[in-house]
C-alpha positions as a Markdown table, in Angstrom:
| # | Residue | x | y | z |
|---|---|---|---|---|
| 1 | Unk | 281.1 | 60.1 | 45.3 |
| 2 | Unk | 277.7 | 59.6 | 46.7 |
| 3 | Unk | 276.7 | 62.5 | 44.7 |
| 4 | Unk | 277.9 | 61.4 | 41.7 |
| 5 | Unk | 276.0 | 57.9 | 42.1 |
| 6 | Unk | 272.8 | 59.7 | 42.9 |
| 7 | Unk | 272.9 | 61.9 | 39.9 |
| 8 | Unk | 273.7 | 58.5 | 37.7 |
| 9 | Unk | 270.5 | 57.1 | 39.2 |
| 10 | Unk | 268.5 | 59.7 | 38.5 |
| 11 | Unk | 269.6 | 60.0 | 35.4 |
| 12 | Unk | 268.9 | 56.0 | 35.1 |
| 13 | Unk | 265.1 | 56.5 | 36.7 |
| 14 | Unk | 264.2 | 59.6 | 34.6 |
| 15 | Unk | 265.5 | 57.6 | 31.2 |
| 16 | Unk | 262.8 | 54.9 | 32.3 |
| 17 | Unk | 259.9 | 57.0 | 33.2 |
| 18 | Unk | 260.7 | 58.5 | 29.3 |
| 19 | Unk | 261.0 | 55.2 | 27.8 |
| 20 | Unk | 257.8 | 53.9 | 29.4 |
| 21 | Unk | 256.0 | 57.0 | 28.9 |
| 22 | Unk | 256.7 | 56.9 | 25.3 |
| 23 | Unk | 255.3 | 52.8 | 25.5 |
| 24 | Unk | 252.0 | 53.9 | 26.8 |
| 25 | Unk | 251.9 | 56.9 | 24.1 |
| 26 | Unk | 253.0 | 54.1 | 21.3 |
| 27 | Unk | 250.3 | 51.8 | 22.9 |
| 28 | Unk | 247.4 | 54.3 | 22.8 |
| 29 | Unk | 248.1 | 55.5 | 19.3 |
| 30 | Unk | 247.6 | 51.6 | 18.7 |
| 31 | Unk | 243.9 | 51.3 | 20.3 |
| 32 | Unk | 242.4 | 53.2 | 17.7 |
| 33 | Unk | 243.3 | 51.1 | 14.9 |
| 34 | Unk | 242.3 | 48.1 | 16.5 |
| 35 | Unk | 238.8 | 49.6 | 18.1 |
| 36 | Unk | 238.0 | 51.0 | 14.3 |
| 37 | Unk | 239.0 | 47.1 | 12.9 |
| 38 | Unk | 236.8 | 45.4 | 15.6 |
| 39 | Unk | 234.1 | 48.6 | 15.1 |
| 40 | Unk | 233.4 | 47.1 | 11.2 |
| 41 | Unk | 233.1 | 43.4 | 12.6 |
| 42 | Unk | 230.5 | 44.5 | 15.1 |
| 43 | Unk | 229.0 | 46.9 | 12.3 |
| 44 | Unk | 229.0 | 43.5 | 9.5 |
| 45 | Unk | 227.7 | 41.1 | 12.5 |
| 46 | Unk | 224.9 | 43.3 | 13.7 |
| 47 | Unk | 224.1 | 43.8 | 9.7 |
| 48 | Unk | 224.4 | 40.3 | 9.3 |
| 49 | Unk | 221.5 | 39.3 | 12.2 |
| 50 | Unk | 219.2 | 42.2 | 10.9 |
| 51 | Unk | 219.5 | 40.9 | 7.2 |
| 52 | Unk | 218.7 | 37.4 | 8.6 |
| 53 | Unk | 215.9 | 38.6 | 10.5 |
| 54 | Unk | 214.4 | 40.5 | 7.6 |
| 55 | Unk | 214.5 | 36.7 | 5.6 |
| 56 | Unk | 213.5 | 34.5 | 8.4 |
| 57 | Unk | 210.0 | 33.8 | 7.1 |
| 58 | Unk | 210.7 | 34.2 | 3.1 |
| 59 | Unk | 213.7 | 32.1 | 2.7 |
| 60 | Unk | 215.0 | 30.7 | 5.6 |
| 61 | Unk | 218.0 | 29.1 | 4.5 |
| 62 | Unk | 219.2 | 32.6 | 3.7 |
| 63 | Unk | 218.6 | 33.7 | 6.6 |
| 64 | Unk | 220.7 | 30.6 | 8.0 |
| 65 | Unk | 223.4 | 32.1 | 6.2 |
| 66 | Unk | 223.0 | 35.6 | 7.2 |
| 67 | Unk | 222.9 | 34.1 | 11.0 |
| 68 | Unk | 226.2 | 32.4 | 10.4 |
| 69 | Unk | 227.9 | 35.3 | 9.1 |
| 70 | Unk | 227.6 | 37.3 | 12.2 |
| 71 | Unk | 228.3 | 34.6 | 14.7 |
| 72 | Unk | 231.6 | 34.8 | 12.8 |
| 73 | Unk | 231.7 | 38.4 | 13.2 |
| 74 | Unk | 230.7 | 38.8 | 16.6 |
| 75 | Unk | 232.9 | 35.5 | 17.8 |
| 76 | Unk | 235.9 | 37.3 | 16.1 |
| 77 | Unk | 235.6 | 40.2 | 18.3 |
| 78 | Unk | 235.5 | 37.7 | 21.5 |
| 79 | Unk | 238.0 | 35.4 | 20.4 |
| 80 | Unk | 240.4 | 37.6 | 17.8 |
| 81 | Unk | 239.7 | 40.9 | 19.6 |
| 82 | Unk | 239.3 | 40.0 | 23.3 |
| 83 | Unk | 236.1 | 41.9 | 24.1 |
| 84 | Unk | 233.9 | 40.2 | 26.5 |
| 85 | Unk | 230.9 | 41.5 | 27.9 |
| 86 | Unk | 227.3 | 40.8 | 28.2 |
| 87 | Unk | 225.9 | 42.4 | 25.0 |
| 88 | Unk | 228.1 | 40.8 | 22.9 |
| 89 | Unk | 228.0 | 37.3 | 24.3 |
| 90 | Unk | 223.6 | 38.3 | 24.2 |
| 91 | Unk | 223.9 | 38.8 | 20.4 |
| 92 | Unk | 225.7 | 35.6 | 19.7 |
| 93 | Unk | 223.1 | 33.5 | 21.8 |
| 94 | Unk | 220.5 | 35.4 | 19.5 |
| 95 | Unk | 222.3 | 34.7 | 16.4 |
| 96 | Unk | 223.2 | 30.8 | 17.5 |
| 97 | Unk | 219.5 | 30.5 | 18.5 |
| 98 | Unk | 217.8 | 31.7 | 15.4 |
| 99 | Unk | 220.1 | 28.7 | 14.1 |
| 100 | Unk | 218.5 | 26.2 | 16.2 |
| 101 | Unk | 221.3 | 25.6 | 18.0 |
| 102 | Unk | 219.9 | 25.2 | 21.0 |
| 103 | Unk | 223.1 | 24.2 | 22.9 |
| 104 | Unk | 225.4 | 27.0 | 21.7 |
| 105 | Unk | 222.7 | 29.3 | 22.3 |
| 106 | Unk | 222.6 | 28.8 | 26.4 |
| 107 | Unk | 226.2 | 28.7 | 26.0 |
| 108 | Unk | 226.0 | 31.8 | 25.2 |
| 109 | Unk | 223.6 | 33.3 | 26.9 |
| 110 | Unk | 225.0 | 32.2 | 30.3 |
| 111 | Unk | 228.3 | 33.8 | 29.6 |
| 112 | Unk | 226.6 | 36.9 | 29.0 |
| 113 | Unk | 225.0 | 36.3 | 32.4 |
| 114 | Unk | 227.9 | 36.5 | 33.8 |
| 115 | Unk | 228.8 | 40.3 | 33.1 |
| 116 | Unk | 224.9 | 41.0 | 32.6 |
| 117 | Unk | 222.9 | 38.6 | 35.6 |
| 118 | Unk | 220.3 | 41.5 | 36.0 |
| 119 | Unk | 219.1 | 41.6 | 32.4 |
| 120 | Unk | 215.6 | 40.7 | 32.2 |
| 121 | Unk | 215.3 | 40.1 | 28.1 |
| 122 | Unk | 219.0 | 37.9 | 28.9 |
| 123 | Unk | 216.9 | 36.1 | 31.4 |
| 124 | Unk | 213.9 | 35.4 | 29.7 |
| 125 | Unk | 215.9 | 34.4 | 26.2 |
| 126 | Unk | 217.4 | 31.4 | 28.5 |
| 127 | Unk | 214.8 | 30.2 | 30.4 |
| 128 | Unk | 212.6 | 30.3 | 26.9 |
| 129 | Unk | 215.6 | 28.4 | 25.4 |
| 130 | Unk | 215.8 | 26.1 | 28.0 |
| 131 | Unk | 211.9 | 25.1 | 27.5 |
| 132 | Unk | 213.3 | 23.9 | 24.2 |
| 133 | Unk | 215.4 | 21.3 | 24.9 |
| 134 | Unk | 214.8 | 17.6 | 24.2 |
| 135 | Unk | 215.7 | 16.1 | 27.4 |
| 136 | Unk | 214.9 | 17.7 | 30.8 |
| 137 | Unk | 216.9 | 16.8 | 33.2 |
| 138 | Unk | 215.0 | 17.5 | 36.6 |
| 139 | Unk | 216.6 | 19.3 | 39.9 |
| 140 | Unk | 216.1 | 17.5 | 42.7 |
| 141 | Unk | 213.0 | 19.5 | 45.1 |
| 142 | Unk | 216.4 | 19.6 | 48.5 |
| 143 | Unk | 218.2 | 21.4 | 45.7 |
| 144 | Unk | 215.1 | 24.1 | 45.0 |
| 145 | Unk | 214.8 | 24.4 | 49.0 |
| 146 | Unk | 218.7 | 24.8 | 49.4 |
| 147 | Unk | 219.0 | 27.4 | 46.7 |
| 148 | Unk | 216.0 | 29.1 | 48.9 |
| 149 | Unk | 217.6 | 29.2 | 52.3 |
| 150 | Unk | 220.7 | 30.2 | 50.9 |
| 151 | Unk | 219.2 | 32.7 | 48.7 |
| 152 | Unk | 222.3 | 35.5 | 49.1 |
| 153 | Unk | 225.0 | 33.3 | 47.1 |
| 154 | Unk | 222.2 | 31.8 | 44.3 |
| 155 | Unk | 220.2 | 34.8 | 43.9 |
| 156 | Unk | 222.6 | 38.2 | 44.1 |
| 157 | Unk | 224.7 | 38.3 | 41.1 |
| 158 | Unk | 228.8 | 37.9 | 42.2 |
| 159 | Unk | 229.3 | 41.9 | 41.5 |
| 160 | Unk | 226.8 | 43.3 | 43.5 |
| 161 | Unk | 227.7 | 40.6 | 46.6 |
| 162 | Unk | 231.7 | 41.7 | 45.8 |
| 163 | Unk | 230.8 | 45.3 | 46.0 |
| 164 | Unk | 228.3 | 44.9 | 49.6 |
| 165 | Unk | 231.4 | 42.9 | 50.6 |
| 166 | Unk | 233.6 | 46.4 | 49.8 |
| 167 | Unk | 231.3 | 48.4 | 51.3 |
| 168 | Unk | 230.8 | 46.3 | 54.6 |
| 169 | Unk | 234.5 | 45.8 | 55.4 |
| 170 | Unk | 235.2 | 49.0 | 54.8 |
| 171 | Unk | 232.5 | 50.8 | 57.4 |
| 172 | Unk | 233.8 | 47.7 | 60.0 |
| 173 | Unk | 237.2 | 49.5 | 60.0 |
| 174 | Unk | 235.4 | 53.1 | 59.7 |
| 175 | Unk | 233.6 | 51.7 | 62.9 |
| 176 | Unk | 236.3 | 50.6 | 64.5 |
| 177 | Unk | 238.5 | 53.9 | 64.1 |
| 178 | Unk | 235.1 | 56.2 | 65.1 |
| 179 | Unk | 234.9 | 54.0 | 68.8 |
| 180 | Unk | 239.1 | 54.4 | 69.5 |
| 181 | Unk | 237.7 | 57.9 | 69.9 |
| 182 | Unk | 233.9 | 57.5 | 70.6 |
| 183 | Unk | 233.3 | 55.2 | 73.2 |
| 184 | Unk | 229.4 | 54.7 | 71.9 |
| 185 | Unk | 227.7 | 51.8 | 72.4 |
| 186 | Unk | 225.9 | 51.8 | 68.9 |
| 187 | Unk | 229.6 | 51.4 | 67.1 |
| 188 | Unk | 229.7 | 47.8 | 68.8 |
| 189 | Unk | 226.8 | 46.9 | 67.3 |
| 190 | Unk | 227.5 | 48.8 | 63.9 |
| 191 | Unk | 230.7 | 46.9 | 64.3 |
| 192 | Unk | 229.5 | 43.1 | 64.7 |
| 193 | Unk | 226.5 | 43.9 | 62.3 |
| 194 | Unk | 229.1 | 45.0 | 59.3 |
| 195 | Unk | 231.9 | 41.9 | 60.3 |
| 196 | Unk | 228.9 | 39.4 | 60.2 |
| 197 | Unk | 227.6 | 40.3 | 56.8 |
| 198 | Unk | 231.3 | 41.3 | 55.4 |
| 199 | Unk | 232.2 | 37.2 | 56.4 |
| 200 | Unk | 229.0 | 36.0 | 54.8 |
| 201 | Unk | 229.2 | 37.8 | 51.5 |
| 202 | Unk | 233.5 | 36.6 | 51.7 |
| 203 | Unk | 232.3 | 33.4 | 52.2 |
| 204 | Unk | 230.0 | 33.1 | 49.9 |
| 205 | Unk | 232.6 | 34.6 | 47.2 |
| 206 | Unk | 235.0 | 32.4 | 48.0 |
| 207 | Unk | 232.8 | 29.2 | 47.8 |
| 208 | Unk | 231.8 | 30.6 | 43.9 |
| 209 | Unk | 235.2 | 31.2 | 43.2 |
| 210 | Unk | 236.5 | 27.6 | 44.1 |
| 211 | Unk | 233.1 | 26.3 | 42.6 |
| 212 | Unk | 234.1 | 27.9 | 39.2 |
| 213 | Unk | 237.6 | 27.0 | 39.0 |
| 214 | Unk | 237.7 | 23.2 | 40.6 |
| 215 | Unk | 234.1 | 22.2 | 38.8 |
| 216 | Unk | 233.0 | 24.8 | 36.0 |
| 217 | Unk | 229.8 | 24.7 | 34.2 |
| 218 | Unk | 229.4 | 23.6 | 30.8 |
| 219 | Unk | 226.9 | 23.1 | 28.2 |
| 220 | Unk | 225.8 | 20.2 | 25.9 |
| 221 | Unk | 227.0 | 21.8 | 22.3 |
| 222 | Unk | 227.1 | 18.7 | 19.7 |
| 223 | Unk | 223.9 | 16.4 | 18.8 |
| 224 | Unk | 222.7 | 13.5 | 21.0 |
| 225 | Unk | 225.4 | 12.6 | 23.0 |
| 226 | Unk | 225.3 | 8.7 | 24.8 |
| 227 | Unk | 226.5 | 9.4 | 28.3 |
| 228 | Unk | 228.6 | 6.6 | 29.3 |
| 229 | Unk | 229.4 | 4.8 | 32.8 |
| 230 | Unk | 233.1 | 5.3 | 31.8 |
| 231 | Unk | 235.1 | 7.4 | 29.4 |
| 232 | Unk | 235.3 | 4.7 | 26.6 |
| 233 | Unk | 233.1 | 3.7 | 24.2 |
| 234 | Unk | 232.7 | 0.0 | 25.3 |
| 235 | Unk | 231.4 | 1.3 | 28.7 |
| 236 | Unk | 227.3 | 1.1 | 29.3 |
| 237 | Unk | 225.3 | 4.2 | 28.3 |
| 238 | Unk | 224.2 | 5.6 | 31.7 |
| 239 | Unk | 220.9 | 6.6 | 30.7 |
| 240 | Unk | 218.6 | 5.1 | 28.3 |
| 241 | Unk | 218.1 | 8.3 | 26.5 |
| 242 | Unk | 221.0 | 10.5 | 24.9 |
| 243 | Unk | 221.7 | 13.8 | 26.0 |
| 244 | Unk | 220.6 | 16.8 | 24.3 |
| 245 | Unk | 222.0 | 20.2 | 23.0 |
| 246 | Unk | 221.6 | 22.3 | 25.9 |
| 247 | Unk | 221.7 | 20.3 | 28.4 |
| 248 | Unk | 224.0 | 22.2 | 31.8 |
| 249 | Unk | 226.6 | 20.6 | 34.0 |
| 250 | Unk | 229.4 | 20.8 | 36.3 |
| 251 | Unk | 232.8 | 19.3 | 34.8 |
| 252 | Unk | 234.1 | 17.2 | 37.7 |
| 253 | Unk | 237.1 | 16.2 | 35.9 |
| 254 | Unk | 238.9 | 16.7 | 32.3 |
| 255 | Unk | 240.9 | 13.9 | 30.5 |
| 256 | Unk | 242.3 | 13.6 | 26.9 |
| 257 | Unk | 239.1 | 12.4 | 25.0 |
| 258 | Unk | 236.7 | 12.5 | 27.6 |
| 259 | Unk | 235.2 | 14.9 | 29.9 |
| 260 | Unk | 233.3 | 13.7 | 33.7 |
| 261 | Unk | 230.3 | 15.8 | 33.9 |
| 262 | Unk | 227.6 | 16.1 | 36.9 |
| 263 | Unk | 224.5 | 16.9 | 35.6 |
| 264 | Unk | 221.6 | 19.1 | 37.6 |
| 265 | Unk | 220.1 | 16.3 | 39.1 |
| 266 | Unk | 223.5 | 15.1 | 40.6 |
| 267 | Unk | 223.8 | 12.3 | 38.2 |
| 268 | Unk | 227.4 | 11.8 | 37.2 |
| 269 | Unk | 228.5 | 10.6 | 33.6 |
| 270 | Unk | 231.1 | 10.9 | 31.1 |
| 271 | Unk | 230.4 | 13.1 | 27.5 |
| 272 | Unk | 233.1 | 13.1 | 24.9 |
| 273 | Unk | 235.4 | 15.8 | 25.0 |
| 274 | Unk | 234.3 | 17.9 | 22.3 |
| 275 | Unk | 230.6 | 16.7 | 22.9 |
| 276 | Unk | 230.3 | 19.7 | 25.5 |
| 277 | Unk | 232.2 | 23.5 | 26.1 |
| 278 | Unk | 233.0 | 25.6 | 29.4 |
| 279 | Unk | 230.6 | 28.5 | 30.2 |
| 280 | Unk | 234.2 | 30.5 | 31.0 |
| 281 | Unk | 237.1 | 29.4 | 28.3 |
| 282 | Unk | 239.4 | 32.6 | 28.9 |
C-alpha cells in the first residue's frame, strides 16, 4: 500500500514539474514578442528626440512636438512595458528638459539616479537643471556638514554599500570558521574589523530603506504652486513666493487632495496633490 501511494505521488510530482516546465517554455516563447513590441517604441522615441534635436534652432515648435512624441514612447516602455533602468529614465529627463519642463525633467533624472548614481553626464544634466529653477530653496550649512561626516550613507550609491555589506558579512563568518581551526590572533581582528563595517553599511541601508518608504522624495511637476499652512485653500500661503517646477522634497504625509511636503531647508508645507510626483511610483 505504501508503494502504491508513493508511485501515485510521483506520478502527481512528475505531472507538475511537466506542467510548469511547459509554463516557463509558453512564457519565454512570449518575451520575444513583447521585447520586439517595446524594441519599435524605443526605436520611434529615440527617432523622435534625434528629429527634435535636428529642429531645435529652425522651428522650435516642431521640435516641441518631436520631443513630446518620444516622451510618449519612452514613458510607454516604463509604464506599459515595465522596464526601468537608468538609460531610459536619462532619455526621458533629456526629452522633458528640451521641453522646458524643468520639474519633470529632475523627476526624471533622479529616478535614473537611482539605477545609474555613478553617471557623470546623469549628474551634471541635474545639477545644470537644478541651476534653472525659479526659486532656490537653500540647505541649511548643519545639513552640508552632516552629509560630510556621514559621508558613507550620502555619498556611496545604495548598490555598491549593499554589495560591501555582502562582502563584509560574508568574510566575518569566513573569519570566524578559519579561527575554530586557526587559533591566530589576526582573525580577531579580521573579525571585529569586518562586523564593525558589515553593521555600519546594514545600518545605514536600513536607515535609506525606512527613509524611502515612510518619507519619499518628490518633485515640484505643475506651475507655481502657493504652499499653504494647511491643506485647504483658505489656509495662509506659507511663503511669500510660490513654488517652482523642480523644486525637491520629502512627502511627510499623503491625504486625498493634498500632499505634506518638507522641503530641503526643513520648511514644512502643504502642495496640492497633483501639484507634485514621487521620485519611486512602482
Amino acid at each position: 500500500m505504501k508503494k502504491m501511494f508513493s508511485i501515485r505521488r510521483f506520478k502527481i510530482s512528475a505531472a507538475a514539474v511537466v506542467f510548469t516546465a511547459v509554463v516557463i517554455c509558453a512564457a519565454g516563447d512570449a518575451v520575444p514578442q513583447s521585447s520586439v513590441s517595446l524594441d519599435e517604441y524605443l526605436v520611434r522615441g529615440d527617432d523622435a528626440f534625434r528629429r527634435g534635436m535636428e529642429l531645435d534652432s529652425s522651428d522650435p515648435d516642431a521640435a516641441k512636438d518631436y520631443y513630446r512624441r518620444a516622451i510618449l514612447n519612452f514613458e510607454h516602455i516604463a509604464e506599459e512595458g515595465g522596464v526601468q533602468n537608468g538609460k531610459l529614465y536619462y532619455n526621458i529627463g533629456n526629452a522633458w528638459f528640451r521641453m522646458d519642463d524643468l520639474g519633470r525633467a529632475i523627476l526624471n533624472y533622479k529616478r535614473a539616479a537611482l539605477f545609474s548614481p555613478n553617471d557623470q553626464n546623469l549628474a551634471q544634466n541635474l545639477e545644470y537643471a537644478r541651476t534653472r529653477r525659479v526659486s532656490r530653496v537653500e540647505v541649511p550649512e548643519r545639513e552640508i556638514i552632516f552629509k560630510t561626516l556621514f559621508f558613507i550613507h550620502y555619498d556611496i550609491p545604495s548598490r555598491v554599500r549593499l554589495a560591501v555589506f555582502i562582502a563584509a558579512f560574508a568574510l566575518v563568518w569566513m573569519s570566524a570558521g578559519a579561527w575554530l581551526f586557526m587559533r591566530r590572533g589576526y582573525l580577531k581582528i579580521m573579525i571585529t574589523v569586518f562586523s564593525i563595517v558589515s553593521v555600519i553599511f546594514m545600518v545605514s541601508l536600513s536607515v535609506e530603506m525606512a527613509s524611502r518608504s515612510s518619507r519619499p522624495e518628490g518633485v515640484v511637476v505643475a506651475g507655481e504652486v502657493i504652499a499653504r499652512k494647511g491643506d485647504a485653500e483658505t489656509y495662509q500661503p506659507s511663503f511669500t513666493e510660490p513654488l517652482s517646477p523642480g523644486t525637491e522634497f520629502r512627502l511627510l504625509e499623503r491625504r486625498t487632495q493634498w500632499w505634506h511636503i518638507e522641503l530641503e531647508d526643513g520648511a514644512r508645507c502643504w502642495i496640492p496633490a497633483g501639484a507634485g510626483e514621487t521620485v519611486i511610483n512602482w
